[in-house]
Structure formats: C-alpha cells, structure tokens
N, C-alpha and C positions, 0 to 999 in steps of 0.2 A: 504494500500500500504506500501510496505514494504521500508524503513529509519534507515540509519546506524544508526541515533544520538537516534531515537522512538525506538528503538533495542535495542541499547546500551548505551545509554545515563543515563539512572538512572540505575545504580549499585545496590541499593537496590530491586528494581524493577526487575530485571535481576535476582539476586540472587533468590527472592523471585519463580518466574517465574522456575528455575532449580528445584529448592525444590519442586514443584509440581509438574514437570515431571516425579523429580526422585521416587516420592510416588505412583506417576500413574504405573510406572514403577514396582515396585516393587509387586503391588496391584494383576497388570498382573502376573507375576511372582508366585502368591501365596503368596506373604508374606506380608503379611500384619502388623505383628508388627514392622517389618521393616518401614514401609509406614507410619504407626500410630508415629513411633521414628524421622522420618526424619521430619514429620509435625509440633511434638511438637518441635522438635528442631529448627524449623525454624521461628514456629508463637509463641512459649510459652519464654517469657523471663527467666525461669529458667532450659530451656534444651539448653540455646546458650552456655553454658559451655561444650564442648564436650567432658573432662571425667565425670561430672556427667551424663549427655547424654548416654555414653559407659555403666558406674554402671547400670543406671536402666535399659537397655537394656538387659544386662547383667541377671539382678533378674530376668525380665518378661520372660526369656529363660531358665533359669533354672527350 
C-alpha cells in the first residue's frame, strides 16, 4: 500500500529507486551503455563523480 513517508521518506532509497528506472528505461530504448553508465554511477563509488562518469562514457562511445 502505497505511503507518502515509504515513498518518500528515505532519499537514498528514492534516488537509488530512479536510477533503476532510469536504466530500465534506457535498456528499453536500446541503449544500453547508457543503462550500464547510469548503474555504475549510481551503485559504483567511483562513477558518483559525474565528470568522470561523463569521460568514461564519453571513451566507451567513441
């Protein structure tokens, strides 16, 4: 059942929750290193920098 505060209450949780949709999303889409960037940025401690995030994304497209 649905609960403003179980919704929205944990911020990390919520964030974490968008990032998977947005991968879902993207998967749909066809893009998948897109999907694969948005993941590691979201679950990898060394892609929460988001210009290094942008660089490697940037290589993997190239």
């Amino acid at each position: 059942m649905f609960s403003w505060e179980d919704e929205f209450g944990n911020e990390h949780q919520l964030r974490e929750k968008t990032a998977a949709v947005d991968a879902i999303n993207a998967i749909r889409r066809g893009d998948t290193v897109e999907a694969i960037t948005i993941l590691e940025r979201e679950f990898l401690p060394q892609w929460e920098d988001v210009a290094d995030c942008e660089e490697a994304y940037r290589k993997v497209r190239a």
